[in-house]
VMD Tcl script that builds the backbone (N, CA, C; Angstrom):
set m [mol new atoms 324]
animate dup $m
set s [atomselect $m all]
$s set {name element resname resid chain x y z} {
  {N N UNK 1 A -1.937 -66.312 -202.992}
  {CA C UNK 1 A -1.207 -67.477 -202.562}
  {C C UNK 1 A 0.268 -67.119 -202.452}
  {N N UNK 2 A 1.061 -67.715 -201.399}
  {CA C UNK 2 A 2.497 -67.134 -201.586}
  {C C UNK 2 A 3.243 -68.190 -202.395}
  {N N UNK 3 A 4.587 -68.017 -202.202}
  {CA C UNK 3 A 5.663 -68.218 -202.864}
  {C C UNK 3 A 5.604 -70.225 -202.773}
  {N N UNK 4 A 5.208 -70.569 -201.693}
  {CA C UNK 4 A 5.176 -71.797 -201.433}
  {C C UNK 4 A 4.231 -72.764 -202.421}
  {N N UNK 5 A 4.056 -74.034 -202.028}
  {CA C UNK 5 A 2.994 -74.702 -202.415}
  {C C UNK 5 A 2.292 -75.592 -201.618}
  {N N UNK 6 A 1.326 -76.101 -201.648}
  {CA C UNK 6 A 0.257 -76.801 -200.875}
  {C C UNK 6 A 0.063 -78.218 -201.438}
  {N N UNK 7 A 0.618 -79.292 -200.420}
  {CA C UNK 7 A 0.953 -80.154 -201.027}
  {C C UNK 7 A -0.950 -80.999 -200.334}
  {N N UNK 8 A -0.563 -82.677 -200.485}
  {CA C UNK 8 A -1.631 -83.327 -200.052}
  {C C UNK 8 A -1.825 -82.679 -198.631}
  {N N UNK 9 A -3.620 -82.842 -198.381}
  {CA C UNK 9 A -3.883 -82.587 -197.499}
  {C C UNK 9 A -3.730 -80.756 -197.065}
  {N N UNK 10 A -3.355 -80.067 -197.592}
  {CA C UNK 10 A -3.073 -78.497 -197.490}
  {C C UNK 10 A -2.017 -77.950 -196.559}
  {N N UNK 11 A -1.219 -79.206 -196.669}
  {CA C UNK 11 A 0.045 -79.046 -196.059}
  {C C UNK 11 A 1.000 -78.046 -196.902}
  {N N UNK 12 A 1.639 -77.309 -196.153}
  {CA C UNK 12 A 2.624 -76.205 -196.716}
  {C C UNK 12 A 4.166 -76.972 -197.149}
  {N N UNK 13 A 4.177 -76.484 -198.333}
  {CA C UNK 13 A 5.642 -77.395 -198.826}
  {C C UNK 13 A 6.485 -75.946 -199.113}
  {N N UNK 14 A 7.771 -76.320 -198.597}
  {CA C UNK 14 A 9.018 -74.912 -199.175}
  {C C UNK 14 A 9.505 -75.417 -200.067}
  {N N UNK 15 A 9.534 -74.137 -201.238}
  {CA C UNK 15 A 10.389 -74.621 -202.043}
  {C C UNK 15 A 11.841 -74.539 -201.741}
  {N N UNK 16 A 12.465 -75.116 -203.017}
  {CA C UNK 16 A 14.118 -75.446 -202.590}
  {C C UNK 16 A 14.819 -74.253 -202.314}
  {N N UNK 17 A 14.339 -72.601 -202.685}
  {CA C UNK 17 A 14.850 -71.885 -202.350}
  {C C UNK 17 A 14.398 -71.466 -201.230}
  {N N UNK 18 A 13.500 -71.314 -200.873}
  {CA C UNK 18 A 12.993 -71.123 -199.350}
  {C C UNK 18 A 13.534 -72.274 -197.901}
  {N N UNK 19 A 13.853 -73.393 -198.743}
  {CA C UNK 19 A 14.533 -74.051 -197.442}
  {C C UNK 19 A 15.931 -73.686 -197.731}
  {N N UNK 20 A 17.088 -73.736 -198.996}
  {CA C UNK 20 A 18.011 -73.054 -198.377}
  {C C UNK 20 A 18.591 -71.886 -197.499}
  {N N UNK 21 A 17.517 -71.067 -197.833}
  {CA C UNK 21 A 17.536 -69.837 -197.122}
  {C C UNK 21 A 17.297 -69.982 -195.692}
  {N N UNK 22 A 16.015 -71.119 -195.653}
  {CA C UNK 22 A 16.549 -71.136 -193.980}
  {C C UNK 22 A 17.596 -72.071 -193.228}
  {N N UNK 23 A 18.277 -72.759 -194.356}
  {CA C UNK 23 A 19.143 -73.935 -193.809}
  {C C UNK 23 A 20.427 -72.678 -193.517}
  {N N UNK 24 A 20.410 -71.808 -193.850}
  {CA C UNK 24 A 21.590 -70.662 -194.315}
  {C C UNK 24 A 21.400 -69.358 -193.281}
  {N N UNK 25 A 20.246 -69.602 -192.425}
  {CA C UNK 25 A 20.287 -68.474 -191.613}
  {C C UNK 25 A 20.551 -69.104 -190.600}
  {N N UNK 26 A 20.728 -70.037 -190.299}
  {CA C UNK 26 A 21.308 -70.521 -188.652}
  {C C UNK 26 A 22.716 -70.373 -188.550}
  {N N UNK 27 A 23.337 -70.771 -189.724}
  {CA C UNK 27 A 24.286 -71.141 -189.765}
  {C C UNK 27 A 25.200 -70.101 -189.716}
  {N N UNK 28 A 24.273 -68.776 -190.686}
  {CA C UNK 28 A 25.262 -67.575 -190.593}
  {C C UNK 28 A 25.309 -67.289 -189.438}
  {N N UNK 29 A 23.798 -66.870 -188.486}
  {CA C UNK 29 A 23.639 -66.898 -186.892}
  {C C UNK 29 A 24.782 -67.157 -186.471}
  {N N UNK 30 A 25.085 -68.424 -186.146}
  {CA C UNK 30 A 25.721 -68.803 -185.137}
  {C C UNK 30 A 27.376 -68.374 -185.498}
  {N N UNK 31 A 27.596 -68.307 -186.841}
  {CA C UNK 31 A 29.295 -68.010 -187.499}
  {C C UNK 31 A 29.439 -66.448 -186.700}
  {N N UNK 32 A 28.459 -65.710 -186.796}
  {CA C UNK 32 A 28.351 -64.492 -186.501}
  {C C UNK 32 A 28.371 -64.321 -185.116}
  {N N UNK 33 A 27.663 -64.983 -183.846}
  {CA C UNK 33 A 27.962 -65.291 -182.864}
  {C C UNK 33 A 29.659 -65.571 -182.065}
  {N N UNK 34 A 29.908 -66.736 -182.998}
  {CA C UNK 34 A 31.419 -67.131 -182.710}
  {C C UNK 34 A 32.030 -66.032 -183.049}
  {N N UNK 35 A 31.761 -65.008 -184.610}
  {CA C UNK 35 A 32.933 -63.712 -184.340}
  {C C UNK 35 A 32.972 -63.122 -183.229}
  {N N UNK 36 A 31.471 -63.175 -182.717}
  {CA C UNK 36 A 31.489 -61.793 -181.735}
  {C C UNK 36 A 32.264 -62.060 -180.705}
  {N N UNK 37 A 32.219 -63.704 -179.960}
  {CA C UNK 37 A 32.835 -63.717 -178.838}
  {C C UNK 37 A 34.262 -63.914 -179.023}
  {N N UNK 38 A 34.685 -64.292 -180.153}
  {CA C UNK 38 A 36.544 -63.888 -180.577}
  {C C UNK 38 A 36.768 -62.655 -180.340}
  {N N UNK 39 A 35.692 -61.676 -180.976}
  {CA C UNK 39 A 35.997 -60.225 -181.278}
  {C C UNK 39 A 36.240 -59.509 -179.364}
  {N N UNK 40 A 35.451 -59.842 -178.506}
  {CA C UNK 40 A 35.170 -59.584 -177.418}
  {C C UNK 40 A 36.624 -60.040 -176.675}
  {N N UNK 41 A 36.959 -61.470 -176.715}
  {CA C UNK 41 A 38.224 -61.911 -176.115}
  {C C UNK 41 A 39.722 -60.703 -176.808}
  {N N UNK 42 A 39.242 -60.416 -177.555}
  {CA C UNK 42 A 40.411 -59.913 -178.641}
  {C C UNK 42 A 40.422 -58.411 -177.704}
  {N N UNK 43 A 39.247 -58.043 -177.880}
  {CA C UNK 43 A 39.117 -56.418 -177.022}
  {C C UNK 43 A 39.311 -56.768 -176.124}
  {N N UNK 44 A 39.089 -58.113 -174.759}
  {CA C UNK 44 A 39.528 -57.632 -173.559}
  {C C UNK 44 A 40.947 -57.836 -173.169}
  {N N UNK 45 A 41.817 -58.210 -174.543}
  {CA C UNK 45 A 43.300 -58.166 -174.650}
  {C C UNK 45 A 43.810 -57.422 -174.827}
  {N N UNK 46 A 43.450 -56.892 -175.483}
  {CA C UNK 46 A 43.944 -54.780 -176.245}
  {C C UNK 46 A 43.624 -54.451 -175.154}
  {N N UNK 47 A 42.621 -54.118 -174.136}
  {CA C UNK 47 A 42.550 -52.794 -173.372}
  {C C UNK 47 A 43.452 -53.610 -171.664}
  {N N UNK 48 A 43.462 -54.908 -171.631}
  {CA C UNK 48 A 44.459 -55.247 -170.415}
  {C C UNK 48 A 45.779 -54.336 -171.071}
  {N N UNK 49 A 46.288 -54.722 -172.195}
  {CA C UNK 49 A 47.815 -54.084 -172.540}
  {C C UNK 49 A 47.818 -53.174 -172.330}
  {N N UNK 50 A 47.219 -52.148 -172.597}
  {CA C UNK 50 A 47.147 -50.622 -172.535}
  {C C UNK 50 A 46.746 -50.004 -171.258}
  {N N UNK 51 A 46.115 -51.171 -170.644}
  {CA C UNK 51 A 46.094 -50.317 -169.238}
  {C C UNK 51 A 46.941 -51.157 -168.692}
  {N N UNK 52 A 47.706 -51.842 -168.705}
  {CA C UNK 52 A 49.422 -52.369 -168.753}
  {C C UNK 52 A 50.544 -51.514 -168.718}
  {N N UNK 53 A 49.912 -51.287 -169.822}
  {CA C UNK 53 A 51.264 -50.107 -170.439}
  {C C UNK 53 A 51.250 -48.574 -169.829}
  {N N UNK 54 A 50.044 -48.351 -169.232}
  {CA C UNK 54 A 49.629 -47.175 -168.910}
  {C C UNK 54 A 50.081 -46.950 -167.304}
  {N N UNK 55 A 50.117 -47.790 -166.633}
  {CA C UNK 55 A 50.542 -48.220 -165.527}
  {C C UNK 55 A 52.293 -47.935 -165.661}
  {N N UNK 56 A 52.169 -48.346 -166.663}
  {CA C UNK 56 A 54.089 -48.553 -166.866}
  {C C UNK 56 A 54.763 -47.291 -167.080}
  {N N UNK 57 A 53.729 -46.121 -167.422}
  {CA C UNK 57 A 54.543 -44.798 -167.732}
  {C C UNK 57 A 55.229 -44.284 -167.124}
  {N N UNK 58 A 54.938 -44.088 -166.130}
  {CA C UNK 58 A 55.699 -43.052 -165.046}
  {C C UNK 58 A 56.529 -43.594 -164.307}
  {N N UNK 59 A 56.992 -45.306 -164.899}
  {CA C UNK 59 A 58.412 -45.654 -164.176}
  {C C UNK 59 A 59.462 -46.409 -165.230}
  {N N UNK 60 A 58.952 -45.863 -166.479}
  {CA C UNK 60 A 59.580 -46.661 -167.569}
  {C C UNK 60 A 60.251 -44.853 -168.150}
  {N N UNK 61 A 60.290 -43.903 -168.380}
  {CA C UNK 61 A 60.808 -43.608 -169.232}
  {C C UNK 61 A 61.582 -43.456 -170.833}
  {N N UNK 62 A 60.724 -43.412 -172.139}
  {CA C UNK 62 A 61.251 -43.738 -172.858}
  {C C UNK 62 A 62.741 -43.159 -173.159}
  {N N UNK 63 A 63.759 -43.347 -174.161}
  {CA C UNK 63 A 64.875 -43.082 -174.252}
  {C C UNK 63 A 64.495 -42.026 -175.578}
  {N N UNK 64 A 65.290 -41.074 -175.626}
  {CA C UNK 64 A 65.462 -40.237 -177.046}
  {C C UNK 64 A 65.232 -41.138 -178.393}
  {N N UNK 65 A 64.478 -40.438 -178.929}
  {CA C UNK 65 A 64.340 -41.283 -180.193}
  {C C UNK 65 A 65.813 -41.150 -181.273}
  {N N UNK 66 A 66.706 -40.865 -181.208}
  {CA C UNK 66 A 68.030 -41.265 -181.674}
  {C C UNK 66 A 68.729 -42.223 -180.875}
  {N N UNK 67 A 67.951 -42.685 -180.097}
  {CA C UNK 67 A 68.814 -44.156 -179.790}
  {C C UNK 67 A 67.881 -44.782 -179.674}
  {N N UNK 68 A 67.018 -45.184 -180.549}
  {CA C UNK 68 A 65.808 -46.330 -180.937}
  {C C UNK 68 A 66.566 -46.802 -182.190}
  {N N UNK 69 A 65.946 -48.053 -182.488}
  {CA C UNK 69 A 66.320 -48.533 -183.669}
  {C C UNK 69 A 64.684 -48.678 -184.357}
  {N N UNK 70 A 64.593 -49.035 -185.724}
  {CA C UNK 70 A 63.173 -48.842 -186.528}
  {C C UNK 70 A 62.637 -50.468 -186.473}
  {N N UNK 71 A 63.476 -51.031 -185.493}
  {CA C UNK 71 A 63.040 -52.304 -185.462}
  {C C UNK 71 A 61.328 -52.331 -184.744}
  {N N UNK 72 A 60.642 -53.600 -185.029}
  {CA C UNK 72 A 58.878 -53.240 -184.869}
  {C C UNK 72 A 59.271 -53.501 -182.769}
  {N N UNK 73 A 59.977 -54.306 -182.604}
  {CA C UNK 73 A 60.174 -53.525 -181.242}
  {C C UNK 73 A 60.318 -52.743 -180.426}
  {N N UNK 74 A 60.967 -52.378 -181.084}
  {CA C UNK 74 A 61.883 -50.686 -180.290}
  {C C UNK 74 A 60.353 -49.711 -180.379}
  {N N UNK 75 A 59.695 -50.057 -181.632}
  {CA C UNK 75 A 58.840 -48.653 -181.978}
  {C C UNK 75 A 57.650 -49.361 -180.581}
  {N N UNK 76 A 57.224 -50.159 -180.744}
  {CA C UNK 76 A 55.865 -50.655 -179.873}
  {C C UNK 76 A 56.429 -50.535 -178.806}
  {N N UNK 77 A 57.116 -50.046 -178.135}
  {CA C UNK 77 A 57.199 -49.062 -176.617}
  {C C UNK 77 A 56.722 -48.232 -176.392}
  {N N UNK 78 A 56.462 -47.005 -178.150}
  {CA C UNK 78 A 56.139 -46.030 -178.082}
  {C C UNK 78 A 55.013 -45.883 -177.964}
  {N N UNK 79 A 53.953 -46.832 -178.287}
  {CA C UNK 79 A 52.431 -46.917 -178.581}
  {C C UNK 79 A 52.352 -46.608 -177.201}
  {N N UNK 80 A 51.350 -45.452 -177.187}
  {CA C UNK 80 A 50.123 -45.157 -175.983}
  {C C UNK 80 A 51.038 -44.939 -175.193}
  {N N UNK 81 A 52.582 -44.685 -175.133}
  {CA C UNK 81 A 52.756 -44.013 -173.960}
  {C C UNK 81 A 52.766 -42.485 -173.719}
  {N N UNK 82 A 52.628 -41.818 -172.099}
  {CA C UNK 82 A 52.569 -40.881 -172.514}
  {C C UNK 82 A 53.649 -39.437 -172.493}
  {N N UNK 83 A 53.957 -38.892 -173.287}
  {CA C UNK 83 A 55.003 -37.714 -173.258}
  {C C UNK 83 A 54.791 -36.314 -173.010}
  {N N UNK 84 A 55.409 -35.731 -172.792}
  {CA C UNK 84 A 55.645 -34.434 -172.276}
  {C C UNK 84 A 56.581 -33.747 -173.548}
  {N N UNK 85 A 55.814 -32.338 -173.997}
  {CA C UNK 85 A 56.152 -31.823 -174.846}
  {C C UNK 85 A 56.334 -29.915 -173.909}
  {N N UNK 86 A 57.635 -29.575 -174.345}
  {CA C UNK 86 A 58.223 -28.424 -174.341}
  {C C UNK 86 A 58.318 -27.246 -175.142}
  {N N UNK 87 A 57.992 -26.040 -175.423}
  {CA C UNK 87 A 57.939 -25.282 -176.321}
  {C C UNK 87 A 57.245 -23.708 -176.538}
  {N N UNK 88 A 56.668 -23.271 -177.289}
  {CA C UNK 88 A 55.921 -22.360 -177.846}
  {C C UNK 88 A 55.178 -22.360 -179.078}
  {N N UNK 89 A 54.029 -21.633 -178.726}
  {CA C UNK 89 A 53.559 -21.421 -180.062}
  {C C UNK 89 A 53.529 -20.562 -180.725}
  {N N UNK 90 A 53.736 -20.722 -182.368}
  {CA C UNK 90 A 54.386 -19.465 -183.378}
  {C C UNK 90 A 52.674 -19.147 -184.091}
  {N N UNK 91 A 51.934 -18.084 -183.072}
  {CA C UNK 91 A 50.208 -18.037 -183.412}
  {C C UNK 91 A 50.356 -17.097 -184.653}
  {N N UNK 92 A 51.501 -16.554 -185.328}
  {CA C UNK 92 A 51.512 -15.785 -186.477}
  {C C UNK 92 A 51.919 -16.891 -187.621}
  {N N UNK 93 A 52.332 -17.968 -187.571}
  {CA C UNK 93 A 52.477 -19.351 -188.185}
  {C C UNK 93 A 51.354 -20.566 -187.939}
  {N N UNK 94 A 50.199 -20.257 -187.281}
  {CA C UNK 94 A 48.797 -20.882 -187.227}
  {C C UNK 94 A 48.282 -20.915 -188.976}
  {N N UNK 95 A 47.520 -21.569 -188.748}
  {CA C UNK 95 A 46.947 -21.853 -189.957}
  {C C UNK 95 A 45.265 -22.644 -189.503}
  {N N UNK 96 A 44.063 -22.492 -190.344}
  {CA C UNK 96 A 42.995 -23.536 -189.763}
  {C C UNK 96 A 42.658 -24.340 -190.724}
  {N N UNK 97 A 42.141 -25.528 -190.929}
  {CA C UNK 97 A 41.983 -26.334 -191.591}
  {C C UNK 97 A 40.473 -26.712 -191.647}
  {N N UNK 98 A 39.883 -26.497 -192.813}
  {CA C UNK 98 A 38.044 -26.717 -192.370}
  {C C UNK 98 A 38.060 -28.078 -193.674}
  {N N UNK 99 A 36.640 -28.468 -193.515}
  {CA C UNK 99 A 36.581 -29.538 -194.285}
  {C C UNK 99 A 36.284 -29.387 -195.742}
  {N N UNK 100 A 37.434 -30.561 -196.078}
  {CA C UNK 100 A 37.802 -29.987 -197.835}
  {C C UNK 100 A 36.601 -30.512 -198.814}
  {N N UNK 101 A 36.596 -30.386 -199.865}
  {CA C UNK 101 A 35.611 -31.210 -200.564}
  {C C UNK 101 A 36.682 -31.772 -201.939}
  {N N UNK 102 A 36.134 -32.535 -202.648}
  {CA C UNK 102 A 36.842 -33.369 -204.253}
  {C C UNK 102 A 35.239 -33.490 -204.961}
  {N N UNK 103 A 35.483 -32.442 -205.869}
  {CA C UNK 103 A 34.123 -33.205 -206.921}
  {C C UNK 103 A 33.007 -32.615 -206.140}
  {N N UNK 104 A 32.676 -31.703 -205.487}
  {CA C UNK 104 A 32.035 -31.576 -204.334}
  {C C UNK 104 A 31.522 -32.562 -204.116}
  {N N UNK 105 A 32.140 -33.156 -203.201}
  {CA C UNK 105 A 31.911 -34.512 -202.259}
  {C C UNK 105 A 32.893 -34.591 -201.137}
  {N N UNK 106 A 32.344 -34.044 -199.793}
  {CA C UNK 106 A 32.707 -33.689 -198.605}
  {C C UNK 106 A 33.724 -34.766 -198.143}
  {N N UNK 107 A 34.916 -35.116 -196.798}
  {CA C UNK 107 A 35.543 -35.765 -196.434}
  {C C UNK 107 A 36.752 -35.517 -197.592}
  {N N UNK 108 A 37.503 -34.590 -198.391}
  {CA C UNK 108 A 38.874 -35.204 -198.581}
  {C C UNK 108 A 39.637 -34.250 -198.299}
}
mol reanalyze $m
mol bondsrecalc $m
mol representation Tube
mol addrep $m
């Protein structure tokens, strides 16, 4: 016999924990639903900006970073745009980096 009981007539009765549980799965359902389509509006806002901003590179030029200020403005220009780097590499100053372990327990 399961968890339930059999009331008059051999009618199936839930108990009180079996109906909260299902009064509690719709509800999460649907909460979970509403994240997704926030979550979705939210992503198709992030990737308009960035392909916004991406558009904007090659006629915006950023300025030297000694004439930025650390204000959260000045820096969010810098996000995702893209730069051009000048130089050499010092391959007798290379170094490789493999994956470390703590406690042997991989990732640190």
């Amino acid at each position: 016999e399961g968890s339930g009981s059999h009331g008059a007539g051999g009618r199936y009765r839930f108990t009180s924990g079996q109906k909260a549980l299902f009064s509690v799965l719709p509800i999460t359902t649907f909460c979970m639903g509403v994240w997704q389509v926030r979550r979705l509006q939210w992503k198709k806002a992030v990737i308009a900006d960035r392909e916004q901003r991406s558009s904007e590179w090659s006629s915006t030029p950023l300025p030297p970073l000694r004439d930025v200020s650390s204000s959260e403005e000045d820096l969010d220009r810098f996000d995702f745009h893209r730069v051009t780097i000048r130089g050499k590499f010092l391959h007798e100053q290379e170094f490789h980096v493999f994956g470390r372990q703590c406690k042997s327990q991989p990732g640190y």
